[in-house]
C-alpha positions as CSV (number, residue, x, y, z in Angstrom):
1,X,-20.0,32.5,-3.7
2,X,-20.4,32.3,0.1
3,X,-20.6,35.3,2.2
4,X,-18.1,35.5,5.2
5,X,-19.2,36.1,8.7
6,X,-20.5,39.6,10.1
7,X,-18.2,41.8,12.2
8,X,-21.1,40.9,14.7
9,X,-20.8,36.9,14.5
10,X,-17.4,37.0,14.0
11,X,-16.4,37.0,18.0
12,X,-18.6,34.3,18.5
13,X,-17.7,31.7,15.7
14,X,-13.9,32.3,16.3
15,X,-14.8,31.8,20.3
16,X,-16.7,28.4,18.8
17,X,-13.7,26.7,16.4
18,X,-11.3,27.3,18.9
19,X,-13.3,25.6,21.5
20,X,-14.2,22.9,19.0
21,X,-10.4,22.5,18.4
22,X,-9.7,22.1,22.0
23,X,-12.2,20.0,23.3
24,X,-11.5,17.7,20.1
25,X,-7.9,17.3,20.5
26,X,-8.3,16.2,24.5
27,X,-11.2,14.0,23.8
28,X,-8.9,12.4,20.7
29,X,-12.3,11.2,18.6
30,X,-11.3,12.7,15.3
31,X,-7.6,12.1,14.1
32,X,-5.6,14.6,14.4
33,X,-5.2,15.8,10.1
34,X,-9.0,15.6,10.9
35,X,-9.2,18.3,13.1
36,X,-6.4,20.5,11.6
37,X,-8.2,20.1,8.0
38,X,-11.9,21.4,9.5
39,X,-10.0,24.5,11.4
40,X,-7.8,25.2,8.3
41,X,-11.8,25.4,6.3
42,X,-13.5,27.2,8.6
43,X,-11.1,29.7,9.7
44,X,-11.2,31.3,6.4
45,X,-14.5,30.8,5.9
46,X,-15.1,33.4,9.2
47,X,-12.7,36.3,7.8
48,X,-11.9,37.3,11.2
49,X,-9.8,40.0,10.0
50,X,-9.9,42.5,7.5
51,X,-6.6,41.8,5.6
52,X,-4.3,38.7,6.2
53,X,-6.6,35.5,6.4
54,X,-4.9,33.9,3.8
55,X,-1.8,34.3,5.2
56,X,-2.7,33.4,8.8
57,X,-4.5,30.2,7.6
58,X,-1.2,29.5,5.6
59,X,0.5,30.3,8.9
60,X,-1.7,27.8,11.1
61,X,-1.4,25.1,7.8
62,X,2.6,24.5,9.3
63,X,1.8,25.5,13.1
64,X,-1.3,22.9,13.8
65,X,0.1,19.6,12.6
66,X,3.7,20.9,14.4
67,X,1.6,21.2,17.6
68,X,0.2,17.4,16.5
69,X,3.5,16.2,16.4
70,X,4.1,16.1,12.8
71,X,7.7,17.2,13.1
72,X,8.8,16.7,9.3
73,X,6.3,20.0,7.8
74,X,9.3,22.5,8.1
75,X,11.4,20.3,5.9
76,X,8.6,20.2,3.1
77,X,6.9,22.6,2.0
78,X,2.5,22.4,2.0
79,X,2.5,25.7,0.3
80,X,4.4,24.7,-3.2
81,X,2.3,21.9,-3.2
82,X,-1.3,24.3,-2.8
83,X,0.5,26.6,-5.3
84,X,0.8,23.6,-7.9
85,X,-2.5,23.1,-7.4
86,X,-4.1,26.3,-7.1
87,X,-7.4,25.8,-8.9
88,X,-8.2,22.3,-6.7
89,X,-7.4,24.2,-3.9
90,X,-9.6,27.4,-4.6
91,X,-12.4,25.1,-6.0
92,X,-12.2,22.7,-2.9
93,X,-12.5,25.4,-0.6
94,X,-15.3,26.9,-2.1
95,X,-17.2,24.1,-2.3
96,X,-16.9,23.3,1.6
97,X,-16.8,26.9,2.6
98,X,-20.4,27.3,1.0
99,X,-22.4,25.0,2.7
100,X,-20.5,24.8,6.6
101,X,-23.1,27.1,7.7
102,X,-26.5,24.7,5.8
103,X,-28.1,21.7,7.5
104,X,-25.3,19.5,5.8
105,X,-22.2,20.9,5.5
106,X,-20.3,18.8,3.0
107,X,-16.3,18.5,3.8
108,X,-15.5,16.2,1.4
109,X,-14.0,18.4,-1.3
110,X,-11.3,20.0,1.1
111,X,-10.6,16.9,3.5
112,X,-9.9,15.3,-0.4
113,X,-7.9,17.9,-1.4
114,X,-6.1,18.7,1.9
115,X,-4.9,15.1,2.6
116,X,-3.8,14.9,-1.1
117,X,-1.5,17.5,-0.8
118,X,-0.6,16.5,2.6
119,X,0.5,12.6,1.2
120,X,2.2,15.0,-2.0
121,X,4.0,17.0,0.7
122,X,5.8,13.5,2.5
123,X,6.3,12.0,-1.0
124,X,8.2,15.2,-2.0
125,X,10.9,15.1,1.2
126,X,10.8,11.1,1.1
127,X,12.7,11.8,-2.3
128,X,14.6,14.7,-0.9
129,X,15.8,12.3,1.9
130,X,16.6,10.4,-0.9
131,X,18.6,12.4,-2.6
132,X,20.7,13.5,0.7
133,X,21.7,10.1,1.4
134,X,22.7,10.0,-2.2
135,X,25.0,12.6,-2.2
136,X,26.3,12.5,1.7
137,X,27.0,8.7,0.6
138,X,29.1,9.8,-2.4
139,X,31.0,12.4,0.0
140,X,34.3,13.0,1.4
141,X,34.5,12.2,5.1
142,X,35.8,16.0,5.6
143,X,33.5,16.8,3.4
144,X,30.4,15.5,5.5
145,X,31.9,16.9,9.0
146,X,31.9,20.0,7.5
147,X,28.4,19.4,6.4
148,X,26.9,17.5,10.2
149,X,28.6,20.9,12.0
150,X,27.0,23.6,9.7
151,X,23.7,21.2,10.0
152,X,23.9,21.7,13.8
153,X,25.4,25.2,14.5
154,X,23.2,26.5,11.9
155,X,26.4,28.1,10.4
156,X,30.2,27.4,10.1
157,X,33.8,29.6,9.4
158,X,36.6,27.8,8.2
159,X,38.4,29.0,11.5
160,X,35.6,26.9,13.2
161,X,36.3,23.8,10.8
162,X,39.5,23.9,11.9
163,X,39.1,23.7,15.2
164,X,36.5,20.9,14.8
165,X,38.5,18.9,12.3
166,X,42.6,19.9,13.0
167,X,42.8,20.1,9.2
168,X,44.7,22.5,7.4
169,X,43.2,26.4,5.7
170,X,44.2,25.3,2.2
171,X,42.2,21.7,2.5
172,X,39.1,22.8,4.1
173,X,38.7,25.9,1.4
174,X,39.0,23.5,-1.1
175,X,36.4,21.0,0.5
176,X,33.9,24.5,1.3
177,X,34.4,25.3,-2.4
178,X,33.1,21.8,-3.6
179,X,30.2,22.0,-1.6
180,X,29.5,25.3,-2.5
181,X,29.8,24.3,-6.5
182,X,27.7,21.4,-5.7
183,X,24.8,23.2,-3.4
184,X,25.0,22.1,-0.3
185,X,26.2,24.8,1.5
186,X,26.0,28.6,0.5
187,X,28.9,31.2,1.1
188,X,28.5,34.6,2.5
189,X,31.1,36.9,2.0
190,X,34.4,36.8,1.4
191,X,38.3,36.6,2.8
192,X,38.5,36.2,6.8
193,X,35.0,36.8,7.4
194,X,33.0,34.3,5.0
195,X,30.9,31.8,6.4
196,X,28.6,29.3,4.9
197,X,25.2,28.0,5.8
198,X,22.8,25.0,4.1
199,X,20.9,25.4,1.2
């Protein structure tokens, strides 16, 4: 078991990975998972805070590669892929975490396991994107407007579809009701005021 850093150090080493983050991402030596992974390690491994370091790290896990350009995280999710694999996770981070402050800090075990859930993470929405070309294919033509407005407005009434399409009440219920039975969208409420949003 390694022991995290004192109140006392803690200033310092948080001052140090964010400075080591910085000046590694201008001077563009490492690649960028690289760097993320090593942050994602360490941070922990300091215990800036009392309570929450967990959930911070987990927090930094989706904002770090977004700030690296990796647009698709928010459409996967890292964390069921961790949670899958709790034990690798716990035991790679203890085994990095207890030698990053010896002569030779071995990052191995984490980089392994990080990238590894990382190439899990794309493989997962790959087959989600899949899937949604699947079933817009297989669609009515209503049926996907209904789907690319909701999809941009973040939310859709069937007064709005009606506007957007010049379809008739009784059709578009019908076509919200499909996609409701087959998950794509979900309803929310009910008579004149329902609306519907993505699954």
């Amino acid at each position: 078991m390694f022991e995290t850093a004192t109140p006392f150090d803690t200033p310092r080493l948080m001052t140090e990975l964010l400075a080591w983050v910085q000046q590694e991402r201008e001077m563009a030596h490492l690649q960028p998972l690289l760097i993320i992974a090593l942050c994602i390690v360490v941070f922990p491994e300091i215990h800036p805070f009392q309570d929450g370091n967990g959930r911070l790290s987990r927090v930094l896990t989706t904002l770090l590669p977004l700030q690296a350009g990796y647009a698709y995280v928010p459409y996967s999710s890292l964390e069921s892929v961790v949670e899958q694999n709790k034990e690798a996770c716990y035991l790679a981070l203890r085994q990095t975490q207890s030698t990053i402050r010896t002569q030779s800090p071995d990052w191995q075990p984490w980089l392994e396991f990080f990238l590894r859930s990382l190439v899990e993470q794309t493989r997962r929405l790959e087959k989600k994107v899949e899937r949604e070309k699947f079933v817009l294919a297989a669609m009515p033509v209503l049926s996907l407007q209904i789907v690319e407005s909701t999809r941009e407005h973040g939310r859709v009434t069937i007064g709005e579809a009606i506007k957007l399409t010049g379809t008739s009440r009784n059709t578009l219920e019908q076509h919200f009701r499909a996609l409701v039975e087959r998950g794509t969208l979900n309803q929310h409420g009910r008579g004149r005021g329902v609306w519907y949003d993505m699954r």
